[in-house]
C-alpha atoms as an extended CHARMM CRD file, in Angstrom:
* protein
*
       221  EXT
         1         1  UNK       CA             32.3230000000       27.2060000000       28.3890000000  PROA      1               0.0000000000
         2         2  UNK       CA             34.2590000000       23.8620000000       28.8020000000  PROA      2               0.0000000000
         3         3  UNK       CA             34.8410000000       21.8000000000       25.4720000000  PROA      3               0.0000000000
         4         4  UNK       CA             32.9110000000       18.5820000000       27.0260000000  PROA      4               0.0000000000
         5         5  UNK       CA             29.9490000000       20.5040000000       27.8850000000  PROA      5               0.0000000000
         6         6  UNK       CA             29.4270000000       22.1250000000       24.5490000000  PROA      6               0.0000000000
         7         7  UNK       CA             29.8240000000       18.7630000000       23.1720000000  PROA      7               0.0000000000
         8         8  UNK       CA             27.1880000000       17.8090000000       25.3410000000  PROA      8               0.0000000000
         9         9  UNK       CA             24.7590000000       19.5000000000       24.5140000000  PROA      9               0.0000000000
        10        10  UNK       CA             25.5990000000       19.3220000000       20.7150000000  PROA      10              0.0000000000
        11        11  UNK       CA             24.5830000000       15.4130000000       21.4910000000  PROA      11              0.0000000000
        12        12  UNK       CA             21.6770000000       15.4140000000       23.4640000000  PROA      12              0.0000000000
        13        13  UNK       CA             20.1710000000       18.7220000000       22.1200000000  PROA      13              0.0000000000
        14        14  UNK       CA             21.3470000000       19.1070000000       18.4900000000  PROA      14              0.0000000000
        15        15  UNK       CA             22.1760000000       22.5700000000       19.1520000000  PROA      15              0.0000000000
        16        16  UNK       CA             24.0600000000       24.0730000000       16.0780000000  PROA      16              0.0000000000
        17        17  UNK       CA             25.2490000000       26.7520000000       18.3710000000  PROA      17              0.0000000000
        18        18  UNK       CA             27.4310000000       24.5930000000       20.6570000000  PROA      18              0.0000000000
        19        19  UNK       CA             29.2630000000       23.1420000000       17.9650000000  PROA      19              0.0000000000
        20        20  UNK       CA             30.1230000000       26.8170000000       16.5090000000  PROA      20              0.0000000000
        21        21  UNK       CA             31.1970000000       27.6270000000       20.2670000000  PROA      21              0.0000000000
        22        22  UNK       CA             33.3350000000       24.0850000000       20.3400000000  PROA      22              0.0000000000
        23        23  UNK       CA             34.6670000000       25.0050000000       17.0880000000  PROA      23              0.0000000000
        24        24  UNK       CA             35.3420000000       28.6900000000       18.2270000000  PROA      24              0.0000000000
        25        25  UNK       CA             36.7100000000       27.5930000000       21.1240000000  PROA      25              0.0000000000
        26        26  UNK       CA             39.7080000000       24.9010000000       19.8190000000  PROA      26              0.0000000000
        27        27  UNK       CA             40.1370000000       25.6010000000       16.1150000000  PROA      27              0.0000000000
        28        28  UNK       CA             43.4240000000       27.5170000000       16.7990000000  PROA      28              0.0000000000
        29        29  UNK       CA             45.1920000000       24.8730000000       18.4630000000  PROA      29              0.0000000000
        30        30  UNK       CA             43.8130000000       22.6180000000       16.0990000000  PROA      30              0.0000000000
        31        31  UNK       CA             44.9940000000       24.9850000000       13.2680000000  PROA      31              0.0000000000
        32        32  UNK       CA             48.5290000000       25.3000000000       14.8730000000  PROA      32              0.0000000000
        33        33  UNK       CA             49.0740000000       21.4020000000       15.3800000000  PROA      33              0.0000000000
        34        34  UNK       CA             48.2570000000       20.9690000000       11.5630000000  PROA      34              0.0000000000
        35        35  UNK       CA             50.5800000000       23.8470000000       10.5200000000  PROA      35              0.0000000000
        36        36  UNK       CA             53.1380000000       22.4310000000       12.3960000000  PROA      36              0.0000000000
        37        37  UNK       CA             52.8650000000       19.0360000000       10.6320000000  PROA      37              0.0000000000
        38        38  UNK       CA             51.9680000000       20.1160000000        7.0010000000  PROA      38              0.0000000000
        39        39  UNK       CA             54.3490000000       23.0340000000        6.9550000000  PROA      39              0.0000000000
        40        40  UNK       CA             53.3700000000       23.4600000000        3.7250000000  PROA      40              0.0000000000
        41        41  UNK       CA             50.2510000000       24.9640000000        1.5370000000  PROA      41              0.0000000000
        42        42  UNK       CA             47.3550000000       26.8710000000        3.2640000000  PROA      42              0.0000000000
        43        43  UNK       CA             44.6830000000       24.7450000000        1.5810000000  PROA      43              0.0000000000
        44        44  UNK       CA             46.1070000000       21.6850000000        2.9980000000  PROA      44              0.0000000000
        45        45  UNK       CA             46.0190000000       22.7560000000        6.7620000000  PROA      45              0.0000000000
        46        46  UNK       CA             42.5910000000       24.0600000000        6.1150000000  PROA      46              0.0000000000
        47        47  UNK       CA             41.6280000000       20.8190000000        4.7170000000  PROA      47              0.0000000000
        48        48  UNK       CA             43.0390000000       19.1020000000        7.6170000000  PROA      48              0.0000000000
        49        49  UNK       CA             40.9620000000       21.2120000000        9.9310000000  PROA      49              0.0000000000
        50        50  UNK       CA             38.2790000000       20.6530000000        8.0650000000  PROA      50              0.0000000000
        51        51  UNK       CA             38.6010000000       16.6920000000        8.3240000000  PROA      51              0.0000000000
        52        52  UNK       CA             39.1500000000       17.0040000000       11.7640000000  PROA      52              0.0000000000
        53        53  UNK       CA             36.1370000000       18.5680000000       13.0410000000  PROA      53              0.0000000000
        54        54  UNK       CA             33.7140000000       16.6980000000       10.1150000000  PROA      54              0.0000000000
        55        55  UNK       CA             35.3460000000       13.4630000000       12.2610000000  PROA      55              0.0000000000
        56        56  UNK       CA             34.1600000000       15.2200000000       15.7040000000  PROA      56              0.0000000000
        57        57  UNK       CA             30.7300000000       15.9920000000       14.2320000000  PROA      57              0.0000000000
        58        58  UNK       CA             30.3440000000       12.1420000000       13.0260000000  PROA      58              0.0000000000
        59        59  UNK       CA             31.4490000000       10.6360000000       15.9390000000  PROA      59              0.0000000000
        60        60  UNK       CA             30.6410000000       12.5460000000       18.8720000000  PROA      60              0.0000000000
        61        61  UNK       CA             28.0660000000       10.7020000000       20.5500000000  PROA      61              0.0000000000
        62        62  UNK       CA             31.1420000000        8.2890000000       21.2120000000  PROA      62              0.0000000000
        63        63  UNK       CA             33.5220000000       10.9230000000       22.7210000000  PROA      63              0.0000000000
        64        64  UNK       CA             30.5040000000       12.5540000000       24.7180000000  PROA      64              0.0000000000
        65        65  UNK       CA             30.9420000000        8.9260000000       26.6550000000  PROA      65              0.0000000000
        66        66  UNK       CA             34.7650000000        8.7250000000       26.7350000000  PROA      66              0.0000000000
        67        67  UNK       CA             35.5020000000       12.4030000000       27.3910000000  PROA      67              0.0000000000
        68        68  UNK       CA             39.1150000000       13.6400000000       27.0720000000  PROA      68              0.0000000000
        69        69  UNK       CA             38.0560000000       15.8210000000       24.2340000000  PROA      69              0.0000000000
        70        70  UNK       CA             41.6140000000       17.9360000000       23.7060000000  PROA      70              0.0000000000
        71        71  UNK       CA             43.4660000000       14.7060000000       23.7010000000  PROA      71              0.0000000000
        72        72  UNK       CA             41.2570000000       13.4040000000       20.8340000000  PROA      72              0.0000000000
        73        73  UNK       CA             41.1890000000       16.5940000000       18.8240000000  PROA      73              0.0000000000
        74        74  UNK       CA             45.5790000000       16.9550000000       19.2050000000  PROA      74              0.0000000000
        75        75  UNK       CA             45.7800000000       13.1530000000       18.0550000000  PROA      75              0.0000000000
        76        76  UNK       CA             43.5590000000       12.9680000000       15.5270000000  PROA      76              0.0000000000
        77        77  UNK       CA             44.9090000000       16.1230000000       13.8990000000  PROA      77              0.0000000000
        78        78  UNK       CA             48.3930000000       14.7900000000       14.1320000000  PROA      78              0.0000000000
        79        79  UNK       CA             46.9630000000       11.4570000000       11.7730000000  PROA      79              0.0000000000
        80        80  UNK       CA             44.8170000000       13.6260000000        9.3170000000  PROA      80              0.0000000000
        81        81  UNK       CA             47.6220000000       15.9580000000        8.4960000000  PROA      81              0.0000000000
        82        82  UNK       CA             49.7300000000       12.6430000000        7.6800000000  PROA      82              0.0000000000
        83        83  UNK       CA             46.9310000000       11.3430000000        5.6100000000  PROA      83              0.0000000000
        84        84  UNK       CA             46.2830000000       14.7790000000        3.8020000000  PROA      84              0.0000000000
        85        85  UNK       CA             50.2320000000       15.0930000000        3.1240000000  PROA      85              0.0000000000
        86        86  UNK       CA             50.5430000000       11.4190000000        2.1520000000  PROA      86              0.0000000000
        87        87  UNK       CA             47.2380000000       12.3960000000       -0.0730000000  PROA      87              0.0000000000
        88        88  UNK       CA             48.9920000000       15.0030000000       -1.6320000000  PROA      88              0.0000000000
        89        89  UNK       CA             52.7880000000       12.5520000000       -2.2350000000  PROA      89              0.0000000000
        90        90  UNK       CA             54.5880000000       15.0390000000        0.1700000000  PROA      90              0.0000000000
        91        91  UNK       CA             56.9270000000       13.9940000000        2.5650000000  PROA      91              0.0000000000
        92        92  UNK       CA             56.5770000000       13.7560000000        6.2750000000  PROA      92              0.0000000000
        93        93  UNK       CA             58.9900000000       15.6890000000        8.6830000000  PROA      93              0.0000000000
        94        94  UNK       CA             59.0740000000       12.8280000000       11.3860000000  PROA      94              0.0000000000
        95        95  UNK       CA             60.6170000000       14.9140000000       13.6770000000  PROA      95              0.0000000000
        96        96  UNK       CA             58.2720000000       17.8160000000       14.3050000000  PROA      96              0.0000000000
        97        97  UNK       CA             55.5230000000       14.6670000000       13.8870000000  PROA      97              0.0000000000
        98        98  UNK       CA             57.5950000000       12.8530000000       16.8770000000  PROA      98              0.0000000000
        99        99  UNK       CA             56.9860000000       16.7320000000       18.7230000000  PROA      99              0.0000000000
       100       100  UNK       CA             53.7340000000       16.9370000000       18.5500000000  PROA      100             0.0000000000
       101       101  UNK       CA             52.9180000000       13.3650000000       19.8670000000  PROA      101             0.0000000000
       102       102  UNK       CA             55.0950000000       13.4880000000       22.7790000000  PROA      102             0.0000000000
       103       103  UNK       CA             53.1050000000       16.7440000000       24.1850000000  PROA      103             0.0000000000
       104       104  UNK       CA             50.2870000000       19.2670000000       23.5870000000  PROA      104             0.0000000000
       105       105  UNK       CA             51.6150000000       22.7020000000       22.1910000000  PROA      105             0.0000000000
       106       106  UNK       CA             51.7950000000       26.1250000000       24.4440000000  PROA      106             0.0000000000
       107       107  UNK       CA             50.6970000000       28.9340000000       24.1270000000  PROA      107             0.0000000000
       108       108  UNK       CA             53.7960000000       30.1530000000       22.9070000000  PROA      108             0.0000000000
       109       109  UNK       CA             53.4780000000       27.6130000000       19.7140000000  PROA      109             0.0000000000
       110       110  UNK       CA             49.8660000000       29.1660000000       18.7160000000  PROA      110             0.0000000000
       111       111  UNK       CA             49.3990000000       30.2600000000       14.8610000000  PROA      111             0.0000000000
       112       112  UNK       CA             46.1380000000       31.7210000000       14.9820000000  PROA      112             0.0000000000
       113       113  UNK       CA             43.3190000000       30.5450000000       12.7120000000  PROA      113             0.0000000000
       114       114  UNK       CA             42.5540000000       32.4270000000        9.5290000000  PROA      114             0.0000000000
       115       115  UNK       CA             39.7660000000       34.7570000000       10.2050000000  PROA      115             0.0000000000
       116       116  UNK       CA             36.5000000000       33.5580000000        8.7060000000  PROA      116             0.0000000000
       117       117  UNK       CA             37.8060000000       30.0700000000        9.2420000000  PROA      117             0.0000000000
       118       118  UNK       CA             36.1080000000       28.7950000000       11.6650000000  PROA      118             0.0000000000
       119       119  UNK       CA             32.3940000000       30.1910000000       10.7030000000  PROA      119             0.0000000000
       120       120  UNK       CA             33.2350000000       27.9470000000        6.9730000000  PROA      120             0.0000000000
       121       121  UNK       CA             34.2010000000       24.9170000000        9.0670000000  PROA      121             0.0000000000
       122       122  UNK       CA             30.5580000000       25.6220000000       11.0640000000  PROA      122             0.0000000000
       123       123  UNK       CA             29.0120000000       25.9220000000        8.2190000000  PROA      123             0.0000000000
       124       124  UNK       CA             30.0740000000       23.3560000000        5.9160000000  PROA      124             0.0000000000
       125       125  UNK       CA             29.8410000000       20.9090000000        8.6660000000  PROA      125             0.0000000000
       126       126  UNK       CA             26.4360000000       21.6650000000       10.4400000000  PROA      126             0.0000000000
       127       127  UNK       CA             24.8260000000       21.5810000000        6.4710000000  PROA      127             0.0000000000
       128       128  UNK       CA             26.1560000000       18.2990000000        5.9100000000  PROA      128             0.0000000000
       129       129  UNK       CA             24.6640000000       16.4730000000        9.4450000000  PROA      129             0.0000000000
       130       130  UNK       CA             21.0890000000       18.5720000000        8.9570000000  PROA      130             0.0000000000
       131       131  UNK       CA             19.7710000000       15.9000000000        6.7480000000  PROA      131             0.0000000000
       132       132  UNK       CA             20.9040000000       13.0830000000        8.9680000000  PROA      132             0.0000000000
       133       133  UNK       CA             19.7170000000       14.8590000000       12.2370000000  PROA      133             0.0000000000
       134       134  UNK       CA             16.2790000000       13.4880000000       12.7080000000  PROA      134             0.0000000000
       135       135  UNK       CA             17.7380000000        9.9570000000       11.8430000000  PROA      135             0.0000000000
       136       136  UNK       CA             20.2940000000        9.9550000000       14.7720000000  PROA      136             0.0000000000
       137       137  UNK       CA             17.8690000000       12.0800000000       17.2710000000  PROA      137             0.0000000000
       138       138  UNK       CA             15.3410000000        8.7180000000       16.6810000000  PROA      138             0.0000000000
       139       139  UNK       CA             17.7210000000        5.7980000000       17.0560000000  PROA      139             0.0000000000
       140       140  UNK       CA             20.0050000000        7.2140000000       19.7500000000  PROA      140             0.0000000000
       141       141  UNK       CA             17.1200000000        6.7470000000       22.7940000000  PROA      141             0.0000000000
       142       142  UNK       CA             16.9050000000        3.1460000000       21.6020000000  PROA      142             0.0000000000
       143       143  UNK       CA             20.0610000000        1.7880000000       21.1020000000  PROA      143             0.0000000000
       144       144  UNK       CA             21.1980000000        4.0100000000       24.4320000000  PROA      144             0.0000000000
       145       145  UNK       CA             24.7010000000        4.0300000000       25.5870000000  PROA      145             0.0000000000
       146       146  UNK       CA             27.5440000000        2.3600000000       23.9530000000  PROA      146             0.0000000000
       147       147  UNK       CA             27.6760000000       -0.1130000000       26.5750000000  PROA      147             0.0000000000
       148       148  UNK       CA             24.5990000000       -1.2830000000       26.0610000000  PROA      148             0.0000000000
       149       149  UNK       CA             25.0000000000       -1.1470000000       21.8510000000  PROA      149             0.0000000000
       150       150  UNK       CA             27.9690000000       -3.5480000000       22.2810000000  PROA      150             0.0000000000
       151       151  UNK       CA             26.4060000000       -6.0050000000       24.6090000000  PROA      151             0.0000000000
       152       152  UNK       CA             23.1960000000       -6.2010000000       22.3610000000  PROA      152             0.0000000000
       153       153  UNK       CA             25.2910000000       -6.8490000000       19.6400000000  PROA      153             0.0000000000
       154       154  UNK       CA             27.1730000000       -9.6650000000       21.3280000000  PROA      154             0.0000000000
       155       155  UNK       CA             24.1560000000      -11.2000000000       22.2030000000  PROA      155             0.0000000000
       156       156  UNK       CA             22.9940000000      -11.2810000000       18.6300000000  PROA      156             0.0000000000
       157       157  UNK       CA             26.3940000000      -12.7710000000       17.6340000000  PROA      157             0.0000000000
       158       158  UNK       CA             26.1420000000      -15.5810000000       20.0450000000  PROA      158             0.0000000000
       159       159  UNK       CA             22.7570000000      -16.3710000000       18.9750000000  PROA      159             0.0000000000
       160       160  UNK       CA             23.5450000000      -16.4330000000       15.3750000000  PROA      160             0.0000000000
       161       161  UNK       CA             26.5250000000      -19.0730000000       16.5570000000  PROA      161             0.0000000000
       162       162  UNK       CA             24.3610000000      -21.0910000000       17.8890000000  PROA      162             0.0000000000
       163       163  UNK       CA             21.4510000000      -20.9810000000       15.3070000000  PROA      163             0.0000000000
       164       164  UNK       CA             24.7720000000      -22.1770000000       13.1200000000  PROA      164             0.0000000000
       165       165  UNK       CA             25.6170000000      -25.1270000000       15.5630000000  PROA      165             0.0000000000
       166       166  UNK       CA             22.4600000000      -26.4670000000       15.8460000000  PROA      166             0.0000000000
       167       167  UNK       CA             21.6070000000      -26.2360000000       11.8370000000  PROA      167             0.0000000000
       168       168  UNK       CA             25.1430000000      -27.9630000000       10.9330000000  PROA      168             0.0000000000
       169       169  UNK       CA             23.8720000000      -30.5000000000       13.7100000000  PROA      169             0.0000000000
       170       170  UNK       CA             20.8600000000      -31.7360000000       11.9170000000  PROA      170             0.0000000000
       171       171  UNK       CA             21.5900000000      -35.1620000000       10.0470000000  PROA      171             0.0000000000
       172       172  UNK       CA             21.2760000000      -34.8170000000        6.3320000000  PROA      172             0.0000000000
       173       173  UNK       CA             18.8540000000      -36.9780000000        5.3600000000  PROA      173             0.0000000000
       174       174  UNK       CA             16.4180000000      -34.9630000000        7.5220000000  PROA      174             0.0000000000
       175       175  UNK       CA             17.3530000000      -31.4890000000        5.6300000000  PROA      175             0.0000000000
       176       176  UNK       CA             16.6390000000      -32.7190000000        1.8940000000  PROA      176             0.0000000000
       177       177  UNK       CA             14.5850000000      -35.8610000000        2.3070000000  PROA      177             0.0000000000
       178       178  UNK       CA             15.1920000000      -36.8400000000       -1.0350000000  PROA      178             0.0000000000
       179       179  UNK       CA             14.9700000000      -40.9130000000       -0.9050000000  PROA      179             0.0000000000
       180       180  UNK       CA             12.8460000000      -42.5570000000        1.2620000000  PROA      180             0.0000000000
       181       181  UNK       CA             13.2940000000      -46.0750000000        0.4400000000  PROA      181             0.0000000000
       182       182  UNK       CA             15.6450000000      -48.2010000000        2.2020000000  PROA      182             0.0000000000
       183       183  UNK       CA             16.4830000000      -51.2220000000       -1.1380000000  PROA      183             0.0000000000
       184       184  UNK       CA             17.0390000000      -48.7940000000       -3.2820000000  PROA      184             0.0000000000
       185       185  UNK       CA             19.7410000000      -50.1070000000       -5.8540000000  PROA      185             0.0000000000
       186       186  UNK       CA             22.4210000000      -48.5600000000       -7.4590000000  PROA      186             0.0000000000
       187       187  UNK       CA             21.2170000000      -48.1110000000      -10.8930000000  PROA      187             0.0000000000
       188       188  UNK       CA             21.4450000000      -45.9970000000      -13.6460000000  PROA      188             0.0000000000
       189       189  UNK       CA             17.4880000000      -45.7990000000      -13.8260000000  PROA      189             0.0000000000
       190       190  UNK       CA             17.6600000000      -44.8350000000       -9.7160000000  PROA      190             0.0000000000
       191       191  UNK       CA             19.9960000000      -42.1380000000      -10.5780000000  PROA      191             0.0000000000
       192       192  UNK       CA             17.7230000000      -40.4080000000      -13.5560000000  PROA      192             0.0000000000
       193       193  UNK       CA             15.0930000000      -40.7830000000      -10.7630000000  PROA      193             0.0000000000
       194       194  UNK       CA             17.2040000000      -38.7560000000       -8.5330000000  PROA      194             0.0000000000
       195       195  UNK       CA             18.4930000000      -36.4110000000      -10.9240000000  PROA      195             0.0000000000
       196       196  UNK       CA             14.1300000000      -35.3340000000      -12.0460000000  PROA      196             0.0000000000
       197       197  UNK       CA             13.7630000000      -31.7490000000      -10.9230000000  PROA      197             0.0000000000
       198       198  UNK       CA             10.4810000000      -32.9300000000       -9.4560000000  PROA      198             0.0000000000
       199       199  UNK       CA             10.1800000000      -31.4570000000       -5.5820000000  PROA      199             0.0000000000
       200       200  UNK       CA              9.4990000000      -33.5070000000       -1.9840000000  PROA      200             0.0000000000
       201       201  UNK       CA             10.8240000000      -37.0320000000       -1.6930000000  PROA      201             0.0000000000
       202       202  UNK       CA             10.8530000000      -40.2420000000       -4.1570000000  PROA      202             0.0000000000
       203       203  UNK       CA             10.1810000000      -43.0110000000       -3.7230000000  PROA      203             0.0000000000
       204       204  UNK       CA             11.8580000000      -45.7860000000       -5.5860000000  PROA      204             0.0000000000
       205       205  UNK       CA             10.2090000000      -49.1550000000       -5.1570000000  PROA      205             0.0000000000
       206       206  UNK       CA             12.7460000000      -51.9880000000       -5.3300000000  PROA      206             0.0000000000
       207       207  UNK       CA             12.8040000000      -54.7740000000       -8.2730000000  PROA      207             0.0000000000
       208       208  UNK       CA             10.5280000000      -57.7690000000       -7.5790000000  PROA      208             0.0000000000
       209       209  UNK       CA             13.1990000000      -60.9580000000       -7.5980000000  PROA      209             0.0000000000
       210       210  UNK       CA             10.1630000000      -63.5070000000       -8.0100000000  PROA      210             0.0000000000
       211       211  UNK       CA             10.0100000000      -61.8940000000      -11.8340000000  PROA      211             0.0000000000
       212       212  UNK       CA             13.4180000000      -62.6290000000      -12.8250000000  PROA      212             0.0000000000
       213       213  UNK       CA             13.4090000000      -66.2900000000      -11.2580000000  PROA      213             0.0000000000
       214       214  UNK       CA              9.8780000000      -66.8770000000      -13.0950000000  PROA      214             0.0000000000
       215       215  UNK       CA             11.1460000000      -66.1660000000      -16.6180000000  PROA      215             0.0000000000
       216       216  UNK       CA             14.2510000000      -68.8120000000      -17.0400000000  PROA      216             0.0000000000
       217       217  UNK       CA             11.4170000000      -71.3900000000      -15.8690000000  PROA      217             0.0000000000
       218       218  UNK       CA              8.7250000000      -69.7800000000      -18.2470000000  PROA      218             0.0000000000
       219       219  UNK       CA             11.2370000000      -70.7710000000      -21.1820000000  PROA      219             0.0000000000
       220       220  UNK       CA             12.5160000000      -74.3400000000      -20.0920000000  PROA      220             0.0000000000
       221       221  UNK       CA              8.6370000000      -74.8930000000      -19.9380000000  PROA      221             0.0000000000
């Protein structure tokens, strides 16, 4: 059966046996490309594997929508046997790396999988999704095609722009209405009154000036 469909109905149906048949199907040229890079250690190209097809597992609801399934699987192998070797402080033949990103290998180029390989790759893979299964069957009918996910969350960012805007907008006065009167002096008994923790506006009533005129006259007298 063809890659894309398997991957399907992996997708839409959660069926454990599609991805063992998608795994089946392209582990050995998936094997071979990361031989080909590593050229080194057995546990490092079946780490590689591994990494690869954990990747398709996690993000396969994406490449159900792109398609071009082999491409993905040959590229993404080429970049997590560089990671894995660069992991490991091993050095990176840049030519046979240059090889396999100019073209897919033939038939010719095939180093066939360990057995027993692929059915651990299954394995360790489908047991690590099963407890994140019903989360992803619930949220994928809502948030519906990519598309539509990055348009929603466009919108949000726009609106959260222009909840900004309008906020930054607002005079200051009118977001902490802490002094209401219009005399208020410049003294360092109006700033202790601004400085109280007390909440809501004060209100600081301006100094009489008929006081301070009375008392010079109170004296002369």
């Amino acid at each position: 059966m063809k890659a894309e469909i398997l991957l399907k109905a992996y997708v839409l149906h959660q069926s454990d046996d599609a991805f063992r048949e998608l795994v089946a199907g392209s582990l050995d040229e998936v094997y071979s490309t990361a031989f080909r890079i590593i050229q080194g250690p057995e546990h490092l190209i079946e780490e590689t594997v591994l990494r690869v097809y954990w990747e398709l597992a996690r993000k396969a609801p994406r490449l159900e929508e792109d398609g071009a399934l082999n491409s993905w699987l040959h590229e993404h192998t080429c970049k997590t046997a560089v990671t894995v070797l660069h992991k490991e402080d091993r050095s990176v033949d840049r030519a046979a790396l240059a090889r396999e990103k100019q073209h897919l290998p033939t038939p010719n180029d095939m180093h066939p999988a360990p057995p027993g390989l692929g059915i651990r790759v299954s394995q360790g893979i489908l047991l690590n999704v099963a407890g994140h299964k019903h989360f992803r069957m619930a949220w994928r009918p809502v948030w519906g095609p990519q598309r539509v996910r990055r348009a929603r969350i466009g919108a949000g960012a726009i609106f959260v722009f222009i909840g900004i805007v309008v906020l930054w907008n607002i005079p200051f006065h009118k977001r902490n209405p802490i002094v209401e009167s219009l005399d208020l002096e410049l003294t360092p008994s109006s700033f202790a009154q601004l400085a109280s923790p007390q909440e809501g506006a004060v209100r600081v009533e301006p100094k009489p000036t008929a006081s301070r005129n009375a008392q010079p006259n109170a004296k002369q007298q």
